[in-house]
N, CA, C and O atoms as a CHARMM CRD file, in Angstrom:
* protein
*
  352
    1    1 UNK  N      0.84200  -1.19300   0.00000 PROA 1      0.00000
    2    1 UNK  CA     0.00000   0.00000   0.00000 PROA 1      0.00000
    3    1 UNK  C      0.87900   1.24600   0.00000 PROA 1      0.00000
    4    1 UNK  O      1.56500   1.67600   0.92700 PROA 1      0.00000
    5    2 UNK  N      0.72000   1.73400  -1.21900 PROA 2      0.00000
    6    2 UNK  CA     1.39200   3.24600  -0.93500 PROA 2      0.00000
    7    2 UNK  C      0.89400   4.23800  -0.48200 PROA 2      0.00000
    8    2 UNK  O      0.01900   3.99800   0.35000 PROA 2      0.00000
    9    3 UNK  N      1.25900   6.23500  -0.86500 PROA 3      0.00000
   10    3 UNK  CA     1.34100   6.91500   0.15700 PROA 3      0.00000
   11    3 UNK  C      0.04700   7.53800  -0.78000 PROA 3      0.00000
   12    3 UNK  O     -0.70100   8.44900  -0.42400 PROA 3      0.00000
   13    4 UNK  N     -0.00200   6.86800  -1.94400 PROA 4      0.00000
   14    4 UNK  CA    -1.61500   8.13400  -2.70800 PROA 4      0.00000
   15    4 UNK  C     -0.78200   9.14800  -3.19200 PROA 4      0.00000
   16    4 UNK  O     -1.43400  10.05200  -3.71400 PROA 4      0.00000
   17    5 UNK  N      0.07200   9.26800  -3.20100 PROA 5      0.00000
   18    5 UNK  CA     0.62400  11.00900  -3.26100 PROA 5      0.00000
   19    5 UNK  C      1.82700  11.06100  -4.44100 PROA 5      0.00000
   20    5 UNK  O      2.98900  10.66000  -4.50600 PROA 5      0.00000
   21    6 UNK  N      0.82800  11.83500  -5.40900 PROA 6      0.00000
   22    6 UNK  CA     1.71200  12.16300  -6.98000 PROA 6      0.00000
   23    6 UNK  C      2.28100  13.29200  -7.22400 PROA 6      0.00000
   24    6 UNK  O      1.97500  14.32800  -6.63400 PROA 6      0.00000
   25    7 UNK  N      2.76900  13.24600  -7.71600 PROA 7      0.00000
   26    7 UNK  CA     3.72100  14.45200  -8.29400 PROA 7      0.00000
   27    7 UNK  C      2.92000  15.66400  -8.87100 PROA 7      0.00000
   28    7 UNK  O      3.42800  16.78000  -8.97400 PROA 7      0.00000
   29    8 UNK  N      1.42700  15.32700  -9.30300 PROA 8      0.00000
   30    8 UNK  CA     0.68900  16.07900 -10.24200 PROA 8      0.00000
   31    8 UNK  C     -0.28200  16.68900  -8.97800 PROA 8      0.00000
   32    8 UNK  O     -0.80100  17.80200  -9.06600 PROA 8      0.00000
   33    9 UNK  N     -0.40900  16.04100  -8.10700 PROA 9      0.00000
   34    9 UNK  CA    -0.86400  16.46000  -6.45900 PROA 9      0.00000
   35    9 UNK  C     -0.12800  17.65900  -6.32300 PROA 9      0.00000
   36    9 UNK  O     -0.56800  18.71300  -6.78100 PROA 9      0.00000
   37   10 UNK  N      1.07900  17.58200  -5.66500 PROA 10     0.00000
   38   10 UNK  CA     2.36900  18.24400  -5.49100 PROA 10     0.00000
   39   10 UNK  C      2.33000  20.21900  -6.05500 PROA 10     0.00000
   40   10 UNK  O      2.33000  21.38700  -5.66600 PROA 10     0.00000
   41   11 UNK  N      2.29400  19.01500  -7.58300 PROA 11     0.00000
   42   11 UNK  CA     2.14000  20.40500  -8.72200 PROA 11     0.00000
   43   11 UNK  C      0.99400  21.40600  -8.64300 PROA 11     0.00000
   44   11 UNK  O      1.06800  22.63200  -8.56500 PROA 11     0.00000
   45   12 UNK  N     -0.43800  20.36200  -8.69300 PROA 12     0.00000
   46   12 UNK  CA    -1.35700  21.53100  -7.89800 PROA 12     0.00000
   47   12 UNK  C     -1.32200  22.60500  -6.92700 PROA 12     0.00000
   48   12 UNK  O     -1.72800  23.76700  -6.92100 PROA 12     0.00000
   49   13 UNK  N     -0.78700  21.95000  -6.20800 PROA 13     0.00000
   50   13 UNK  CA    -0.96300  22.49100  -4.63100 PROA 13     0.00000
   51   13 UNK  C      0.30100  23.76400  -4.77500 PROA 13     0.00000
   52   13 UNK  O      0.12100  24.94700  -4.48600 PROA 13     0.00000
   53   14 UNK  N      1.35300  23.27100  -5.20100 PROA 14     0.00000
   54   14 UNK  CA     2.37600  24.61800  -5.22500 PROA 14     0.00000
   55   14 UNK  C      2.08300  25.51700  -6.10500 PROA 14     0.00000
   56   14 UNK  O      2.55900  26.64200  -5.95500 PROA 14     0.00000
   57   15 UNK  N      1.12500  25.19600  -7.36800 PROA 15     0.00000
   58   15 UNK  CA     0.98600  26.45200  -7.97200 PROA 15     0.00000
   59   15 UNK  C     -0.32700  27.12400  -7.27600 PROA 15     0.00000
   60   15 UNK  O     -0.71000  28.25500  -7.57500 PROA 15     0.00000
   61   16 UNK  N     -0.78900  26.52700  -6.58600 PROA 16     0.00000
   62   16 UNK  CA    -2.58400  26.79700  -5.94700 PROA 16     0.00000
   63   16 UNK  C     -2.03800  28.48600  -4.92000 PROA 16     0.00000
   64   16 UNK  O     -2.35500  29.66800  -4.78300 PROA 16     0.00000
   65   17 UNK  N     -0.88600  27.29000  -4.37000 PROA 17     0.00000
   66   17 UNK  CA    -0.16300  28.38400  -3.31300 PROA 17     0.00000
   67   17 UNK  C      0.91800  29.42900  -3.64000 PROA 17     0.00000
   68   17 UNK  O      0.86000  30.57400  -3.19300 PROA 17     0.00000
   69   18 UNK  N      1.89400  28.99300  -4.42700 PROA 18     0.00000
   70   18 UNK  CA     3.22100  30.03000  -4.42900 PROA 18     0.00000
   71   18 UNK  C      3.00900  30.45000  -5.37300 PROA 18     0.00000
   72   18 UNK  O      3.69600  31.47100  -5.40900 PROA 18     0.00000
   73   19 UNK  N      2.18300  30.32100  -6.75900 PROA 19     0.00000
   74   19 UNK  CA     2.26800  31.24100  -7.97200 PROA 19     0.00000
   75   19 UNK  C      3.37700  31.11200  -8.51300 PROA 19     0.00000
   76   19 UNK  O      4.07700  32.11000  -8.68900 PROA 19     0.00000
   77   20 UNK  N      3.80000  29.84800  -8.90700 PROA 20     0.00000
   78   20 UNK  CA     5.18000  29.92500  -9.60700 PROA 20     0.00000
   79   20 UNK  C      5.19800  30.52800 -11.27400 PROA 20     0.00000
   80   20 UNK  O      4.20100  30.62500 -11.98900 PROA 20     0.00000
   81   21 UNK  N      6.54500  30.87600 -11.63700 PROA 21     0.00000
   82   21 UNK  CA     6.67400  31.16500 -13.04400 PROA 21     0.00000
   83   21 UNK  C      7.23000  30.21000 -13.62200 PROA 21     0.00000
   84   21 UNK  O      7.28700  29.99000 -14.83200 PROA 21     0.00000
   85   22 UNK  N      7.74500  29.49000 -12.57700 PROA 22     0.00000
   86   22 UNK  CA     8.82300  27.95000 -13.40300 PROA 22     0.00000
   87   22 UNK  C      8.17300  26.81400 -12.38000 PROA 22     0.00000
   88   22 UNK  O      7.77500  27.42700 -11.39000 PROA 22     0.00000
   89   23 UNK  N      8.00800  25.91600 -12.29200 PROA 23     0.00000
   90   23 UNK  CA     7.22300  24.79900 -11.72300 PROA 23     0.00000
   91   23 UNK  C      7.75100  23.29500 -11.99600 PROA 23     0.00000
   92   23 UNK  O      7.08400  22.85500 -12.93200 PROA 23     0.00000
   93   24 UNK  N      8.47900  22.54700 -11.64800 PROA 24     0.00000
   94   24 UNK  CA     8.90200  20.97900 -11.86700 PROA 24     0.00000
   95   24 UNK  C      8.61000  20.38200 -10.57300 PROA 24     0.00000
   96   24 UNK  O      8.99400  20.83200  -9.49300 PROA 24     0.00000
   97   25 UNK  N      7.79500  19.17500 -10.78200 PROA 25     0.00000
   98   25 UNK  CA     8.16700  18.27700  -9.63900 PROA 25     0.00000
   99   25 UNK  C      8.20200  16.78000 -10.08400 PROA 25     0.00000
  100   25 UNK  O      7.20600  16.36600 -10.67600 PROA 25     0.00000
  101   26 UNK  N      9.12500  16.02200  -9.88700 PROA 26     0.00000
  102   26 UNK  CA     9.70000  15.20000 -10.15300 PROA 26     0.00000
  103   26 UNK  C      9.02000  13.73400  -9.02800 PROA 26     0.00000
  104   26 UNK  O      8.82800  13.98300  -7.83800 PROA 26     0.00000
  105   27 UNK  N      8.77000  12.52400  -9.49400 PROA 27     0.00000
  106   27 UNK  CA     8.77700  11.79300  -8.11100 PROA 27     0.00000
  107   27 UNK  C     10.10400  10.65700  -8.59000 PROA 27     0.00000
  108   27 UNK  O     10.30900   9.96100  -9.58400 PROA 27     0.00000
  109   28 UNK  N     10.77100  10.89200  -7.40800 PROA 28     0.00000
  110   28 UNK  CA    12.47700  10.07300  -7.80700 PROA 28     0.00000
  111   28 UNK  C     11.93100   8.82700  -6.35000 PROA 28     0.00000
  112   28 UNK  O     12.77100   8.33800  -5.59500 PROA 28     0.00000
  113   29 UNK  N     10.90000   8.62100  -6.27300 PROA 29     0.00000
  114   29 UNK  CA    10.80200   7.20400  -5.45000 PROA 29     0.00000
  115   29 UNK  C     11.39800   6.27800  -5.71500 PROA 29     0.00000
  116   29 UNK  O     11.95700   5.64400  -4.82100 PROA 29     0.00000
  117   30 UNK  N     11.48000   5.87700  -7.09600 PROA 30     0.00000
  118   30 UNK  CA    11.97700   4.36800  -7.65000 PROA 30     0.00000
  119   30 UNK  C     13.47400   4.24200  -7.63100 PROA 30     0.00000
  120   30 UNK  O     14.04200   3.19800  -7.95200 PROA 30     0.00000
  121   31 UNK  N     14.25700   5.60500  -7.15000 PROA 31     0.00000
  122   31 UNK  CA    15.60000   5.82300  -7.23400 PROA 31     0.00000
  123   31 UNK  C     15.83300   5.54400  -5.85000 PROA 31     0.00000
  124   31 UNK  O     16.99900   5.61400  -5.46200 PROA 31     0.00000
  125   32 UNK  N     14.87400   5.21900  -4.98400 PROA 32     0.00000
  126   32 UNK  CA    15.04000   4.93500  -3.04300 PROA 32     0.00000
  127   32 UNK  C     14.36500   3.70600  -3.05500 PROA 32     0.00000
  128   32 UNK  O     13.75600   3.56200  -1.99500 PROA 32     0.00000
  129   33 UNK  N     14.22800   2.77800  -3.80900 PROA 33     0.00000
  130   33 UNK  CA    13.67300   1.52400  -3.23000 PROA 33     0.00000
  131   33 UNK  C     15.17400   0.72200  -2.74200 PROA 33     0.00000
  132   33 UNK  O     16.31300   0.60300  -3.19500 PROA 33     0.00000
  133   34 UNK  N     14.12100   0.10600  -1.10500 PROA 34     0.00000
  134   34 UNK  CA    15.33300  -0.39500  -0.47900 PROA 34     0.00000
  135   34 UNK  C     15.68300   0.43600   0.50000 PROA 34     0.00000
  136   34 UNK  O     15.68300   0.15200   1.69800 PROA 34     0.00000
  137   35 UNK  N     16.01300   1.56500  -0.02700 PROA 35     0.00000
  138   35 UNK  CA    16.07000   2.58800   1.34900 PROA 35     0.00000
  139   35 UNK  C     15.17200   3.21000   2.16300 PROA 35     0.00000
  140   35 UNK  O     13.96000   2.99500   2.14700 PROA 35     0.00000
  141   36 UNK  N     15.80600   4.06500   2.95600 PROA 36     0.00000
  142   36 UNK  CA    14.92200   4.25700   4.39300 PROA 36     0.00000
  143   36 UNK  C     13.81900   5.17200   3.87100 PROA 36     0.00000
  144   36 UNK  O     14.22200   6.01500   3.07000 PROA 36     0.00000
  145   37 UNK  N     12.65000   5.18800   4.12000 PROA 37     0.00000
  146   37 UNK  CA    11.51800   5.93400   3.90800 PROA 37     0.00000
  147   37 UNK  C     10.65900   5.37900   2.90800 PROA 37     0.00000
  148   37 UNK  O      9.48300   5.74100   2.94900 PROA 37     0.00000
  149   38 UNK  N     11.08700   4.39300   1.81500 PROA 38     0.00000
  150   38 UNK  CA    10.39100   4.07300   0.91000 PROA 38     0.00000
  151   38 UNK  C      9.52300   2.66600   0.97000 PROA 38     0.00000
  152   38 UNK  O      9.91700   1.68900   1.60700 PROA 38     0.00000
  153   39 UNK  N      8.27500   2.69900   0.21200 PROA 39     0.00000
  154   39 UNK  CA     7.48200   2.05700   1.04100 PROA 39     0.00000
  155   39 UNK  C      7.63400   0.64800   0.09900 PROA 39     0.00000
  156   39 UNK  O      6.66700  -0.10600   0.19800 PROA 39     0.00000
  157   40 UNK  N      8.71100   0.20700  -0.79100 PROA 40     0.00000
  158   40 UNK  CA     8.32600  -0.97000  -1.90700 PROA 40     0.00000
  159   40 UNK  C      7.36600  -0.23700  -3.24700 PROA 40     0.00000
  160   40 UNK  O      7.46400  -0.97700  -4.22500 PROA 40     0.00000
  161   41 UNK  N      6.72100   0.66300  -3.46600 PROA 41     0.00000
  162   41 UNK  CA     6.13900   0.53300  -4.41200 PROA 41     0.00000
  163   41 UNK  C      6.61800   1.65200  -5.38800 PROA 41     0.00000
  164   41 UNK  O      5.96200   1.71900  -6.42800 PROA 41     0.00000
  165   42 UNK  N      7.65600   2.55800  -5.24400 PROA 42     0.00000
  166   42 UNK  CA     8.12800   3.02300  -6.21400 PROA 42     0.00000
  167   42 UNK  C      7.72300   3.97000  -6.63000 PROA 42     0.00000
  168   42 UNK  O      8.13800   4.15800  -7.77300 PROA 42     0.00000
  169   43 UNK  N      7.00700   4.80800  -6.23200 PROA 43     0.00000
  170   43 UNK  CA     5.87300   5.78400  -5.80100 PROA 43     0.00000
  171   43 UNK  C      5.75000   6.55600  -4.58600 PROA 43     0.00000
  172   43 UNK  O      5.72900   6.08800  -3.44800 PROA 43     0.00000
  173   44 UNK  N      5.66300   7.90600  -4.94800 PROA 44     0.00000
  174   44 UNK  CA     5.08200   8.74700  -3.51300 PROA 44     0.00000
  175   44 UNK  C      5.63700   9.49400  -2.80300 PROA 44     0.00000
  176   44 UNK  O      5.24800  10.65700  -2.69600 PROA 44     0.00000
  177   45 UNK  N      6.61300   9.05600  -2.18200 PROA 45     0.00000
  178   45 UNK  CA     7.87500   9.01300  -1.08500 PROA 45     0.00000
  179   45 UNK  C      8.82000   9.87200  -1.70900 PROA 45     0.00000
  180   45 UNK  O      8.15500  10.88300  -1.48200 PROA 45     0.00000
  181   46 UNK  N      9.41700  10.13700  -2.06600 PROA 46     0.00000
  182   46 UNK  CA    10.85400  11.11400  -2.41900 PROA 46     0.00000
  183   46 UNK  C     10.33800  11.73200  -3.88000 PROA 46     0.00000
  184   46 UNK  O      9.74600  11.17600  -4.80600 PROA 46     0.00000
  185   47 UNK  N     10.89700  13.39900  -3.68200 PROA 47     0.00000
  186   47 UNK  CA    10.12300  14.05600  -4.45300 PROA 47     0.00000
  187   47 UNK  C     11.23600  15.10200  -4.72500 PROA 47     0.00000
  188   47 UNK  O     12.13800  15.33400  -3.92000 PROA 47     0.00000
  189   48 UNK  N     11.07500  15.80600  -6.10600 PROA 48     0.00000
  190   48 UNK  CA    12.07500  17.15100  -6.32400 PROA 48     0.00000
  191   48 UNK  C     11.66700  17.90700  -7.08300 PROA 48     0.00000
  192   48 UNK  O     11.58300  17.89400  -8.31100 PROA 48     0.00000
  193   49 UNK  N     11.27400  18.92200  -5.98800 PROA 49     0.00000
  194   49 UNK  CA    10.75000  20.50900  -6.57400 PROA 49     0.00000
  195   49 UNK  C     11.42700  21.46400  -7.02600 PROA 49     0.00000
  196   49 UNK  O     11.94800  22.22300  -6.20800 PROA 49     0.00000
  197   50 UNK  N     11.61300  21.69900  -8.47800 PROA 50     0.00000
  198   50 UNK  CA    12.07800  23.29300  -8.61800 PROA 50     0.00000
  199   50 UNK  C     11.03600  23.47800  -9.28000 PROA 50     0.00000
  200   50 UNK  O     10.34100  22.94600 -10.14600 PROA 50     0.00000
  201   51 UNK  N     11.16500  25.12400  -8.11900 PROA 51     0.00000
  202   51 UNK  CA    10.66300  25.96100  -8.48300 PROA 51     0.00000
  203   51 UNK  C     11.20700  27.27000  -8.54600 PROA 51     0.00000
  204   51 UNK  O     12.32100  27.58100  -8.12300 PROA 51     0.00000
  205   52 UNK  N     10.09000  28.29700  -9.28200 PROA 52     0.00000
  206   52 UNK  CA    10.13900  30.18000  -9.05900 PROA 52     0.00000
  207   52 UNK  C      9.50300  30.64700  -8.67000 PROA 52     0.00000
  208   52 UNK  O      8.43300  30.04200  -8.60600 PROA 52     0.00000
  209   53 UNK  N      9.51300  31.82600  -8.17200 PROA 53     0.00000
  210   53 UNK  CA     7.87300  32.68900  -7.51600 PROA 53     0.00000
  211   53 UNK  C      8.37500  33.92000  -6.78700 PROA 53     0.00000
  212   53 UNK  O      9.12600  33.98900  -5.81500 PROA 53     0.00000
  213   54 UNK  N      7.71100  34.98600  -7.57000 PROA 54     0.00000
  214   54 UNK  CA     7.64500  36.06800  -7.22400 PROA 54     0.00000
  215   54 UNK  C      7.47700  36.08700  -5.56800 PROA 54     0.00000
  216   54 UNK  O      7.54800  37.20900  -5.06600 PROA 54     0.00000
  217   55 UNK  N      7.28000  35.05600  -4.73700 PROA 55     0.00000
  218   55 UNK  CA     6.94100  35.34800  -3.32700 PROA 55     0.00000
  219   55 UNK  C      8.35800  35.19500  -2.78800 PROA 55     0.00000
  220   55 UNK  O      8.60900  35.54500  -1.63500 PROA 55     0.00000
  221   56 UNK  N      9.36100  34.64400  -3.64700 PROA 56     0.00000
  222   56 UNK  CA    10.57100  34.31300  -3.10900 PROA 56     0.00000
  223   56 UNK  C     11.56400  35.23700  -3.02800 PROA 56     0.00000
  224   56 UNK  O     12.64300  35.08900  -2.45500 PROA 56     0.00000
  225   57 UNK  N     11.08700  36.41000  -3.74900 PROA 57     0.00000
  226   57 UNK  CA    11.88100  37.63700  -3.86200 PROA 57     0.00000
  227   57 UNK  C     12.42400  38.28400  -2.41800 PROA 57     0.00000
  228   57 UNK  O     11.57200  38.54000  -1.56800 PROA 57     0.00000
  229   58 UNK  N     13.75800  38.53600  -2.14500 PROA 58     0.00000
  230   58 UNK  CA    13.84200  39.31300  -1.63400 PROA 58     0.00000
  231   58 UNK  C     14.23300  37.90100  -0.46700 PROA 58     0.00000
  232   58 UNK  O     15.24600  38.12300   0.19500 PROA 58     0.00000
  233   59 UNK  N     13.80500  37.05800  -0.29000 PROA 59     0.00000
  234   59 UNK  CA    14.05300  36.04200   1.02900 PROA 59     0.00000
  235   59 UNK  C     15.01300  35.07300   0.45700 PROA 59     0.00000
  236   59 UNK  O     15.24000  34.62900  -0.66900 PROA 59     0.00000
  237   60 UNK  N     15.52900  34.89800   1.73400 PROA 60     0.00000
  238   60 UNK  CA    16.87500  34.08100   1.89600 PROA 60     0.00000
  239   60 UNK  C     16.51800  32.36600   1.48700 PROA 60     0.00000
  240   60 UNK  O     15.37400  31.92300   1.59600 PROA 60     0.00000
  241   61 UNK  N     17.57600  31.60000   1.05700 PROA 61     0.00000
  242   61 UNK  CA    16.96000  29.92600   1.53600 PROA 61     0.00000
  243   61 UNK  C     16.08400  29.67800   1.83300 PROA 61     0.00000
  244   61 UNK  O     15.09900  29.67800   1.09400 PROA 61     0.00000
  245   62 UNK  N     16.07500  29.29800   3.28800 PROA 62     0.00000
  246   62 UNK  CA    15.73300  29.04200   4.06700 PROA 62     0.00000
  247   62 UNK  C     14.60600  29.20500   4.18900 PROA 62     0.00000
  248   62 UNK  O     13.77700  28.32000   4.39500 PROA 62     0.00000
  249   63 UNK  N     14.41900  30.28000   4.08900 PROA 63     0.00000
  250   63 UNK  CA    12.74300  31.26600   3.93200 PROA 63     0.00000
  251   63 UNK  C     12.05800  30.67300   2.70000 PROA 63     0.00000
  252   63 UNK  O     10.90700  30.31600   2.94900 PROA 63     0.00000
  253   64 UNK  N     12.43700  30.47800   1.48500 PROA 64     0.00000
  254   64 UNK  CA    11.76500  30.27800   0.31900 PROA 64     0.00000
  255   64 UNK  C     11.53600  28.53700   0.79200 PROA 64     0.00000
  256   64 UNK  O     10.40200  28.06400   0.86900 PROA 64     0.00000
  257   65 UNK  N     12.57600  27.85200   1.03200 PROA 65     0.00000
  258   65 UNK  CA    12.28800  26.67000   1.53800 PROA 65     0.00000
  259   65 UNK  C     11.05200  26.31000   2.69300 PROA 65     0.00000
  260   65 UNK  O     10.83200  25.11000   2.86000 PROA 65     0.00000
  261   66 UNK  N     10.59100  26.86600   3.14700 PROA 66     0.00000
  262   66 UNK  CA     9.76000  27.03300   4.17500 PROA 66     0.00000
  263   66 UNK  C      8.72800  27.21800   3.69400 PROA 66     0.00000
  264   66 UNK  O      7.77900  26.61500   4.19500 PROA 66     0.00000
  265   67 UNK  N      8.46800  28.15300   2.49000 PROA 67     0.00000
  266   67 UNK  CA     7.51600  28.34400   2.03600 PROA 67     0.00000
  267   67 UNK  C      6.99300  27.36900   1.32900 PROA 67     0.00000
  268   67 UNK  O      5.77200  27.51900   1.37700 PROA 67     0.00000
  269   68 UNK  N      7.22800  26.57600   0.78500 PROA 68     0.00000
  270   68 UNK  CA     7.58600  25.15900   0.00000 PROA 68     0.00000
  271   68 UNK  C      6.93700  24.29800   0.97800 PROA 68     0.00000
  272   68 UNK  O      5.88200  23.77900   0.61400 PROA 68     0.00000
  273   69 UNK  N      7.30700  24.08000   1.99200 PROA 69     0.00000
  274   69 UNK  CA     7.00200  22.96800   3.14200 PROA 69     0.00000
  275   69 UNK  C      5.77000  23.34200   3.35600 PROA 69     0.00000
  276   69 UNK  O      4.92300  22.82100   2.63100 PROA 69     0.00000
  277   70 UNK  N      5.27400  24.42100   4.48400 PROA 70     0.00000
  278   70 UNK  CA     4.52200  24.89000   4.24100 PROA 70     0.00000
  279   70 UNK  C      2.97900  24.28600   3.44100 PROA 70     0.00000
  280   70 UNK  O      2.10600  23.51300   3.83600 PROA 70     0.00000
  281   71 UNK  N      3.17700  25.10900   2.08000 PROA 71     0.00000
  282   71 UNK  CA     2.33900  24.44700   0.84200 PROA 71     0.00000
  283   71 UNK  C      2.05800  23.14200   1.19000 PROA 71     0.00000
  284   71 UNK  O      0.89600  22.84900   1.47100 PROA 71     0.00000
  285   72 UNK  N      3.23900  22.01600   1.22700 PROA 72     0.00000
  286   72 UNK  CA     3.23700  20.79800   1.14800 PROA 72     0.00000
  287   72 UNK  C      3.26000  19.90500   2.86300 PROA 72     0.00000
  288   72 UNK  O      3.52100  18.72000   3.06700 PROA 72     0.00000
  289   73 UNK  N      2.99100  20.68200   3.59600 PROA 73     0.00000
  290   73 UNK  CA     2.66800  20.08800   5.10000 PROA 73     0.00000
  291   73 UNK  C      1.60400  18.70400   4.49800 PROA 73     0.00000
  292   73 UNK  O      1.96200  17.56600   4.19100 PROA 73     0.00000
  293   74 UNK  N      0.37100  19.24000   4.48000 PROA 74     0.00000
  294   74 UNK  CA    -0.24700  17.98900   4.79800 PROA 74     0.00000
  295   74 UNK  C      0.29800  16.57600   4.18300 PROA 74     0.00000
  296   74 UNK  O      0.16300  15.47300   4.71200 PROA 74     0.00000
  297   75 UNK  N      0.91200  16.85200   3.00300 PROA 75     0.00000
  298   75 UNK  CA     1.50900  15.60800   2.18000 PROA 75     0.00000
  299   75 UNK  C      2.50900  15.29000   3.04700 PROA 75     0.00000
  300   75 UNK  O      2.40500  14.21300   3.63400 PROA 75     0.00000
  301   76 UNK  N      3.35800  15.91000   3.24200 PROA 76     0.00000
  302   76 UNK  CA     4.59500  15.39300   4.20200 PROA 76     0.00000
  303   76 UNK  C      3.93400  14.76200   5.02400 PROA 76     0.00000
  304   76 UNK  O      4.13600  13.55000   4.96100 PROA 76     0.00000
  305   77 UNK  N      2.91900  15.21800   6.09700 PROA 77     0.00000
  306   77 UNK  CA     2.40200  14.10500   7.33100 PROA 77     0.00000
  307   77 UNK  C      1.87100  13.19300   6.56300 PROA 77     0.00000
  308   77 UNK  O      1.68500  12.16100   7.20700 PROA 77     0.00000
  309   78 UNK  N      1.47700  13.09700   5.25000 PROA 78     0.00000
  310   78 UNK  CA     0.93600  11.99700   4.89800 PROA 78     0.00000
  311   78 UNK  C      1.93200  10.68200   4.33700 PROA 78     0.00000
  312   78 UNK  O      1.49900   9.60600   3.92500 PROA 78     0.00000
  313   79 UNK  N      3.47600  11.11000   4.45000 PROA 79     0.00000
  314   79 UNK  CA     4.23400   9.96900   3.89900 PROA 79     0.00000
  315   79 UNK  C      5.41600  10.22300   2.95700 PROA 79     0.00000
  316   79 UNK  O      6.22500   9.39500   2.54000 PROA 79     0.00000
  317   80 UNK  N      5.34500  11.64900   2.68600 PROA 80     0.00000
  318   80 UNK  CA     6.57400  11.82600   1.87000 PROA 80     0.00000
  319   80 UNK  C      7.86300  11.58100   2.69500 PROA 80     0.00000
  320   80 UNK  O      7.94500  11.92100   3.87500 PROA 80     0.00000
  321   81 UNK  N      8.59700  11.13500   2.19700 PROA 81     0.00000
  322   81 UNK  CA     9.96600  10.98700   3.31500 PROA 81     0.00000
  323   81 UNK  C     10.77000  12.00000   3.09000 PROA 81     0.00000
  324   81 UNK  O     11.15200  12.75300   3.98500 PROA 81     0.00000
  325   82 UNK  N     11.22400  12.14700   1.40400 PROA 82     0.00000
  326   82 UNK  CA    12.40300  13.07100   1.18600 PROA 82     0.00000
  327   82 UNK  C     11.33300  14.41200   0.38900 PROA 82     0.00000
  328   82 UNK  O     10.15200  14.35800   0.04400 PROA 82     0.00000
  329   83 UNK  N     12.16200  15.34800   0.32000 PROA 83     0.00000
  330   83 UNK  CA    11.77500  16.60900  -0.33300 PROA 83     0.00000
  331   83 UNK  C     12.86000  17.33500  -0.66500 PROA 83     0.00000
  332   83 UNK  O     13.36000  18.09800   0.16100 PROA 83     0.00000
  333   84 UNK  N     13.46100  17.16900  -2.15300 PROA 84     0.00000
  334   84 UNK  CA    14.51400  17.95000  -2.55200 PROA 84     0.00000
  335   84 UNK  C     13.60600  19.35300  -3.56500 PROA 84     0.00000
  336   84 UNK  O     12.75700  19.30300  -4.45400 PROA 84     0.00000
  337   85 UNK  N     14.26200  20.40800  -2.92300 PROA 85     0.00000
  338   85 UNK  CA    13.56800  21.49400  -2.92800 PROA 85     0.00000
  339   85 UNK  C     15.15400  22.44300  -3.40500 PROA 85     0.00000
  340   85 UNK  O     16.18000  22.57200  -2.73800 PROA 85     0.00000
  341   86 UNK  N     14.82900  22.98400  -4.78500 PROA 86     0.00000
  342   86 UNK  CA    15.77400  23.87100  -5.76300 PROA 86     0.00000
  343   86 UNK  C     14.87300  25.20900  -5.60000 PROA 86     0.00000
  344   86 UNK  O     13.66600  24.98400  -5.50500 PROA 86     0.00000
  345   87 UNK  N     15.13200  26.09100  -5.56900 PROA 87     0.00000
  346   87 UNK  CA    14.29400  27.53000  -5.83000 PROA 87     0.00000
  347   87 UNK  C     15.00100  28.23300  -6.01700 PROA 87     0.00000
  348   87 UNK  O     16.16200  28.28900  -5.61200 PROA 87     0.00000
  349   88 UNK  N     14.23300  29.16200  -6.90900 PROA 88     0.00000
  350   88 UNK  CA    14.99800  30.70300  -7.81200 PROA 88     0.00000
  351   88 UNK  C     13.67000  31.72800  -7.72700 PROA 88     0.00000
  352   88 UNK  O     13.73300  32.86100  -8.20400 PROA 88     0.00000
């Protein structure tokens, strides 16, 4: 049983929220089977966002990263393990 949780989920939800101008999200699950967090099905679990957004202007890392999480809280409690997160 996996986590339900797609990449095209993901994509909604960050453009719903941050208004991006550039938008990728990737699901690299099948690149963690075997390892820690992944559930066997190759799916769900490890994910990589780049993105852009005018909301990121002006804030550091850290900050734009946050904003990211954020967006994507409920998915994370729901099972994502990894979250590689690029922003411009």
């Amino acid at each position: 049983m996996g986590t339900g949780i797609t990449a095209q989920a993901l994509q909604q939800r960050l453009a719903e929220r941050l208004s991006p101008t550039r938008l990728e999200v990737i699901d690299e699950s099948i690149q963690h089977l075997g390892h820690a967090g992944q559930d066997g099905t190759g799916v769900g679990t490890h994910f990589r966002v780049r993105i852009a957004s005018p909301l990121f202007d002006g804030k550091a890392t850290v900050a734009r990263h946050r904003l990211v999480y954020d967006a994507l809280r409920d998915f994370i409690d729901a099972g994502i393990h990894a979250l590689a997160i690029e922003t411009s």
